[in-house]
N, C-alpha and C positions, 0 to 999 in steps of 0.2 A: 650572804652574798658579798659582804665587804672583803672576804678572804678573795674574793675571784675581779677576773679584769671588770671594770664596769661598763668595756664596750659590750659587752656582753649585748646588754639594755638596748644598741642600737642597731643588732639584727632583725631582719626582718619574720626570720624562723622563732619558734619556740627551743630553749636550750634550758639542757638539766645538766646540776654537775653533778656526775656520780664516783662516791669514793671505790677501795676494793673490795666494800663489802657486799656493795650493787645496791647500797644506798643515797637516796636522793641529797645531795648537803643543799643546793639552790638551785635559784631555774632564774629565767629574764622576764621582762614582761611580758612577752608576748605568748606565755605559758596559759595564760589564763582565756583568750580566748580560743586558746586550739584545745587544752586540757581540760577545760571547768574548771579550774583549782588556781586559789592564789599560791603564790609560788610557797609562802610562807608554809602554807599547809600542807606541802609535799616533804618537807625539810623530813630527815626521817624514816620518808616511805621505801621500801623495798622496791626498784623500779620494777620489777618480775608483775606487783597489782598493778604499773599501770601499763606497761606494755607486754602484749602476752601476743603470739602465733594465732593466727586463726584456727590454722590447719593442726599443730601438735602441741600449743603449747609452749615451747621452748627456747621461746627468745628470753628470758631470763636467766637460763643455764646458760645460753652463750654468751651474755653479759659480761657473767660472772669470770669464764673462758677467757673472755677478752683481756681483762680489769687481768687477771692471773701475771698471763702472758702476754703482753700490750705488743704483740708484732704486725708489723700492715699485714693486715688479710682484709678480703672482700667480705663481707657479710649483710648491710644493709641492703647492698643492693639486691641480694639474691632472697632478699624474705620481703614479702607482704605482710605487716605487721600492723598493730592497731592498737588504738588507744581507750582505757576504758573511762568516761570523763564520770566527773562525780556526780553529775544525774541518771547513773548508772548506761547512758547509750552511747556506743562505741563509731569510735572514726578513723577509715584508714588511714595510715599514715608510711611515709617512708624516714629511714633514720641512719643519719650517716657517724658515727664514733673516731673522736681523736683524742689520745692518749696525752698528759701530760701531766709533769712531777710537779710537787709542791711541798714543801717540809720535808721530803725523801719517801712522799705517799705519792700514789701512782693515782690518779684521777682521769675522769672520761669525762670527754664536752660530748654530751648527747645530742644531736642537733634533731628535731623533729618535726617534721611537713605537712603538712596539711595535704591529702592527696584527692579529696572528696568532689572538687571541682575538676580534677584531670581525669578521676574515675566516672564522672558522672558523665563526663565528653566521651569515653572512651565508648563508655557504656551506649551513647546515642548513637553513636560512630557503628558502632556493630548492632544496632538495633537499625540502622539505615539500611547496612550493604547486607542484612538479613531479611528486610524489605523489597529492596532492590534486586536480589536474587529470586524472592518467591515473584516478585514481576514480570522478571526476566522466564521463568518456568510458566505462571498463568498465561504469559503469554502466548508462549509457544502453544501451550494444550488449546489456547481461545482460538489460535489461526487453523486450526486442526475444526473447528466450526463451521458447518454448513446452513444452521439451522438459525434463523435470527433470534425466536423465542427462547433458544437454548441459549444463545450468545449473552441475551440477557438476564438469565438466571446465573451463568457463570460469573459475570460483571459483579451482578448484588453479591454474591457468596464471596468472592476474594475480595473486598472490602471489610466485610464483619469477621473473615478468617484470618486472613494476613494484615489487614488494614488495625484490625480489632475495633472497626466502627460497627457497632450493634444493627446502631437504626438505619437504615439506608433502605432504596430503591429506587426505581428507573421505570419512566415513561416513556411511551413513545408518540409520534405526532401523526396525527389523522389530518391528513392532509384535506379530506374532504368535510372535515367538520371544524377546519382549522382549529385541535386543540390536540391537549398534551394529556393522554391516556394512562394513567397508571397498568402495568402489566405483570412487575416481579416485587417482591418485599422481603423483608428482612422479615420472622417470626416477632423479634423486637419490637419493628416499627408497625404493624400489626396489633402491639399489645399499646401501644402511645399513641400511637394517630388515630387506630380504626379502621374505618374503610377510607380507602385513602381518594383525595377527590381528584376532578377532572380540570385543567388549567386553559382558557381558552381566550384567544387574543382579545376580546372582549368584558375580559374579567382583569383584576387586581391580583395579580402573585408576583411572588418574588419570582420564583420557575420559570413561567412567562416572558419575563424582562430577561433574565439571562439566557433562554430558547432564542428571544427575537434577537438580540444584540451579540449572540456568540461570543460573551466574559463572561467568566466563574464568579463567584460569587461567594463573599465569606463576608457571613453576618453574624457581628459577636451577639446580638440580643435582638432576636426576631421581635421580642414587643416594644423593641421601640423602629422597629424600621415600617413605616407607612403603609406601603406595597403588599404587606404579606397579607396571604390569604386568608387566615384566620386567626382575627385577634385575641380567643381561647387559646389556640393551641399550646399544647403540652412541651413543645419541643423549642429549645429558650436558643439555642447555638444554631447556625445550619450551613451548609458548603454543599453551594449547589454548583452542577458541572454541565456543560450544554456538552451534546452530544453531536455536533452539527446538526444538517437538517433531519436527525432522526430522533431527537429528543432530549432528556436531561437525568441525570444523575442526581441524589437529595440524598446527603449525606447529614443526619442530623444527632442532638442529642439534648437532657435535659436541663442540661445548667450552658448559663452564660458561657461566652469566651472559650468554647471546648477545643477552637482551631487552630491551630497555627501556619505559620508560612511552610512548613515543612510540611505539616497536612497535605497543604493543601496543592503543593512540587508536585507529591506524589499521588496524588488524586487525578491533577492534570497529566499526567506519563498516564495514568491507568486509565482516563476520559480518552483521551488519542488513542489509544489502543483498540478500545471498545467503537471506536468512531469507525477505526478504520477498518477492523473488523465487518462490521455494518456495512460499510462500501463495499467491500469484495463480497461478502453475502447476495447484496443486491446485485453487484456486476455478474454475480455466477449466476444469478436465475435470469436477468435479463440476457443472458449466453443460451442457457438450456431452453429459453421462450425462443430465442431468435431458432435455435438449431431443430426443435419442435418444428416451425415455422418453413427452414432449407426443408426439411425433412416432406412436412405435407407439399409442398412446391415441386420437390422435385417428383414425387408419386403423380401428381400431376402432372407435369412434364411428359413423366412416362407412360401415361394414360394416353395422351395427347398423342405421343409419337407413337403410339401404337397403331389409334384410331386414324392419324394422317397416312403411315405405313400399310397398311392392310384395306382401310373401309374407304380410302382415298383412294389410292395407285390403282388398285386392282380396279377398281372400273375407267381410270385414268388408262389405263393399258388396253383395255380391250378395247376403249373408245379412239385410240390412236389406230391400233389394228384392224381395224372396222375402216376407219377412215382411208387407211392405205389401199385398203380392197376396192374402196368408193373412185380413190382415184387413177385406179389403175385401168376402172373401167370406164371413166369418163375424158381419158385421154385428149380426146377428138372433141369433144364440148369447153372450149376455151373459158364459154362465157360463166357454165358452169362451175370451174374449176378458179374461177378468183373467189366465188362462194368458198369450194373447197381450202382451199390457201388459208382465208379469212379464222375457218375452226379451227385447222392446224394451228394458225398465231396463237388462237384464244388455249388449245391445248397443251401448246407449248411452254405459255405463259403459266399456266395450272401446274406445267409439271414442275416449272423451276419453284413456283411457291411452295408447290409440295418436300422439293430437297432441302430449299432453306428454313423451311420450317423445321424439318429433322431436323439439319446439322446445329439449328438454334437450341432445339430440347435437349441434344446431348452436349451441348458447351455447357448446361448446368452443373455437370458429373465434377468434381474434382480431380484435379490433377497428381496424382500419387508419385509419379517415378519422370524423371527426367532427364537428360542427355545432352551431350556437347555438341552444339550447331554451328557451323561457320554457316555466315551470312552471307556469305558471296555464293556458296554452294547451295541454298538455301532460294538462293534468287534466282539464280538460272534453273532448276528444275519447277520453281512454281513457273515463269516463264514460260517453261517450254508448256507448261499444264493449262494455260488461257488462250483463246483466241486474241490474238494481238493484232493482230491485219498487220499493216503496215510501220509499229508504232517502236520505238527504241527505247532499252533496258539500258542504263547506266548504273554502276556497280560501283559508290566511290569508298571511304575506308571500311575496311572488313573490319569483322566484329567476329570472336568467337564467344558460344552465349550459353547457357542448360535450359532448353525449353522440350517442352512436349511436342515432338517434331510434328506430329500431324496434325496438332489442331494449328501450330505457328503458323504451318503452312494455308491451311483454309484461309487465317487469316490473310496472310501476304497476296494469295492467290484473289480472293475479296476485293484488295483495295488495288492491284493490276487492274484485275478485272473492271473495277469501278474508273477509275483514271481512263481506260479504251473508253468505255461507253459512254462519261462524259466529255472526254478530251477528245474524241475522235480519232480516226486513225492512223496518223502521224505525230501523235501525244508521245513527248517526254518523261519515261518515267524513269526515278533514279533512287535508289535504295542503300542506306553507309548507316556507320555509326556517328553517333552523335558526338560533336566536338569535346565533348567532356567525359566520355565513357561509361554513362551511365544507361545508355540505351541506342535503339538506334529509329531510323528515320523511315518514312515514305513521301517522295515528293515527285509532281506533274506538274505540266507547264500547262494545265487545260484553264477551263474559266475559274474554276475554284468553287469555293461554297458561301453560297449568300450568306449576306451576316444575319439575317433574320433567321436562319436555321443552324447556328452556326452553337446553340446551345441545346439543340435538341435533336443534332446531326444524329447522335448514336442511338437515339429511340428506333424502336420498331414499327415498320410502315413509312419514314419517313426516305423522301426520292423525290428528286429532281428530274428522275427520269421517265418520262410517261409508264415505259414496258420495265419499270424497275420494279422488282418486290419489297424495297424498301427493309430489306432481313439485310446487307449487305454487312454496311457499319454497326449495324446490331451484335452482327455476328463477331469483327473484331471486335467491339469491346467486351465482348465476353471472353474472349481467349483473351483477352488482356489481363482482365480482371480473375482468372481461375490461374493464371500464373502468380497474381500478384501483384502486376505492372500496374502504371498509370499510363493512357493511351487522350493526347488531345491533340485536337486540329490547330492549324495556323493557316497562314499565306507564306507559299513557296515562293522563291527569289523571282523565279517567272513568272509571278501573280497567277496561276496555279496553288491548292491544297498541298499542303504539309501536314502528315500525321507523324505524330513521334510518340513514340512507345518507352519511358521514362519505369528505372527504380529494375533492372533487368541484370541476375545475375553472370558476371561471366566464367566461364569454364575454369581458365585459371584461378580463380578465389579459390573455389570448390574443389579442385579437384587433389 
């Protein structure tokens, strides 16, 4: 070494000189902890035994190449090369060569890396985003899930597949026994736990605490943490995951400390997933229960309107046509004939509950197909469509809208009609779009609606009006509601009723 610089000594790499035979003459200190070998002990060696090619072999032949013909060429960097140390096991290394004369002999400053810590980053590095992609795939196939039981056998399996966590399984929570059910397992955790138990806010677990508290939980040595449920158990490490309110994830193994922070990233990415998974499972059947539910509702409905249509009217009819016969021949008996008046009221009144009961069963139907309505045209033909007596239509800004023109119109025609019979007939009514464009208005100058009915205005039966059916406002808010809209009362400027019909698309957006 005394022939060579002796900064050598104060790099931080390991450095060999090698003469042109691809013999080692020295090395620096720091030979020894990247090589195994005191420098001295190299002095001698053939560099070919201690750096060789993984792949062919042949970094030795190029050595020699180099040592021959010392011209810049690229060569270290293009090989992955390795070191054989003298306790016979090998470490990658990278090695960069520079040429330099000495006595009129061509010498190489070997410079060489220790590469085992950038390999071993790399190596996690693509062990992550090889992770994060099977997550990214289990995913997708989980949201493809209808089925909750299946959802969680999917969950345990791509833990012990992708995860390579053996022991693992997932409970779910019985809401009605307040506890945490074992349901899927690993074959693994199976062969170390047993039968696996039941965790119940009443009891001691670890599971438990992390169910109630919704945090994960990384416990490097289950026998010494207090909580856990079984001071036997087999299973020394454990990474447990709350599933929200649907249960918990137990990820375990049998030696201490088997977690890390990187575990356990990726545990929680795959706990959310399986969570939210869960949520839309349950939001789909409480959908298929509710639409089960439309479904029997409206066959009733249709029962209903059958039985009001056929086993109602028809004697409603003939009991009207009987009536007319009675007073055509009671002409002349005055006294009689306020009797007669009196049934007419009562039949008259039958008949209207009979239409508004239809036109109430068939506001159930859905509204499939829709069309462009200007509101001002809209107002004058319901208009012309109500007995108004004496009473004025104001038409303030038009609105073009897509609604379902004939139930829109029931509705309009409805709350007319309601504004005469409470406002009497000289009642102001006046119908626009709403100052914001999001719908539009109905408003009277009559007495208004008492504030005691003023939240159950749109129930069925509900009237202020002795000879009212109480189906009116019923009936708009169903045609409100089968658009889509929102439909509520106010107090009009004239201290008169304000309904406004809110969330109404218009023709322009759509068309």
């Amino acid at each position: 070494m005394e022939r060579f610089p002796e900064a050598l000594d104060g790099l931080p790499d390991a450095i060999v000189i090698v003469d042109a035979d691809g013999r080692i003459r020295a090395g620096n200190g720091r030979v020894e902890p990247v090589l195994g070998y005191v420098p001295r002990e190299l002095e001698g060696t053939d560099i070919e035994r201690l750096l060789y090619d993984p792949d062919d072999g042949s970094a030795g032949e190029q050595l020699h190449r180099y040592v021959a013909d010392p011209e810049p060429r690229s060569m270290a960097a293009s090989l992955d090369l390795s070191v054989r140390r003298e306790d016979g096991t090998t470490v990658p290394v990278t090695v960069s060569l520079g040429p330099f004369e000495q006595d009129g002999e061509t010498h190489l400053v070997v410079t060489i890396v220790d590469v085992r810590a950038e390999r071993a980053e790399q190596a996690e590095l693509h062990r992550r985003t090889e992770v994060l992609e099977a997550l990214h795939e289990a995913t997708q196939d989980l949201l493809k899930t209808t089925d909750r039981e299946v959802a969680a056998r999917a969950a345990v399996e791509y833990i012990e597949e992708v995860l390579g966590h053996s022991i693992a399984a997932l409970w779910l929570y019985d809401e009605d026994r307040d506890c945490l059910d074992p349901v899927v397992w690993t074959d693994a955790a199976a062969e170390v736990v047993g039968p696996h138990p039941t965790f119940c806010a009443d009891g001691t677990s670890i599971s438990w605490e992390v169910f109630d508290s919704g945090e994960p939980a990384v416990v490097a040595d289950t026998h010494t943490d207090p909580d856990r449920h079984n001071p036997d158990s087999p299973i020394r490490s454990e990474l447990v995951l709350p599933l929200g309110r649907y249960g918990v994830i137990n990820v375990g193994a049998t030696e201490p400390g088997a977690f890390d922070n990187s575990d356990l990233a990726i545990a929680r990415l795959w706990a959310a997933t399986v969570t939210m998974v869960f949520m839309r499972i349950e939001r789909e059947r409480q959908l298929r229960a509710r639409e089960t539910e439309i479904a029997r509702e409206r066959d009733r409905l249709e029962e209903f309107a059958s039985l009001v249509s056929h086993d109602l009217r028809n004697p409603l009819n003939v009991a009207v046509g009987n009536l007319d016969m009675v007073r055509e021949r009671l002409e002349t008996d005055h006294s009689e004939m306020v009797e007669i008046d009196a049934v007419a009221r009562s039949l008259d009144r039958m008949s209207a509950l009979v239409d508004d009961m239809l036109t109430l069963a068939k506001q159930g139907t859905a509204i499939d197909e829709t069309e462009p309505v200007t509101l001002s045209e809209l107002a004058e033909t319901c208009w012309a469509g109500v007995d108004t007596a004496e009473a004025a239509l104001v038409v303030g800004a038009d609105l073009r809208l897509r609604a379902d023109r004939s139930r829109l119109r029931q509705a309009v025609e409805n709350l007319f009609a309601n504004a005469v019979a409470h406002g009497g007939a000289l009642v102001r009514v006046e119908i626009g779009a709403l100052a914001d464009g999001t719908g539009f208005y109905v408003a009277d100058d009559g007495p208004g609606i008492p504030d005691d009915l003023r939240d159950e205005v749109f129930d069925a039966g509900i009237s202020t009006d002795p000879d009212g059916t109480g189906f009116g406002l019923k009936i708009v808010a169903e045609v409100a509601d089968a658009h889509g809209w929102s439909v509520s009362v106010a107090d009009a400027d004239g201290g008169g009723a304000r309904f406004e019909f809110r969330g109404v698309d218009t023709a322009e957006t759509l068309d």
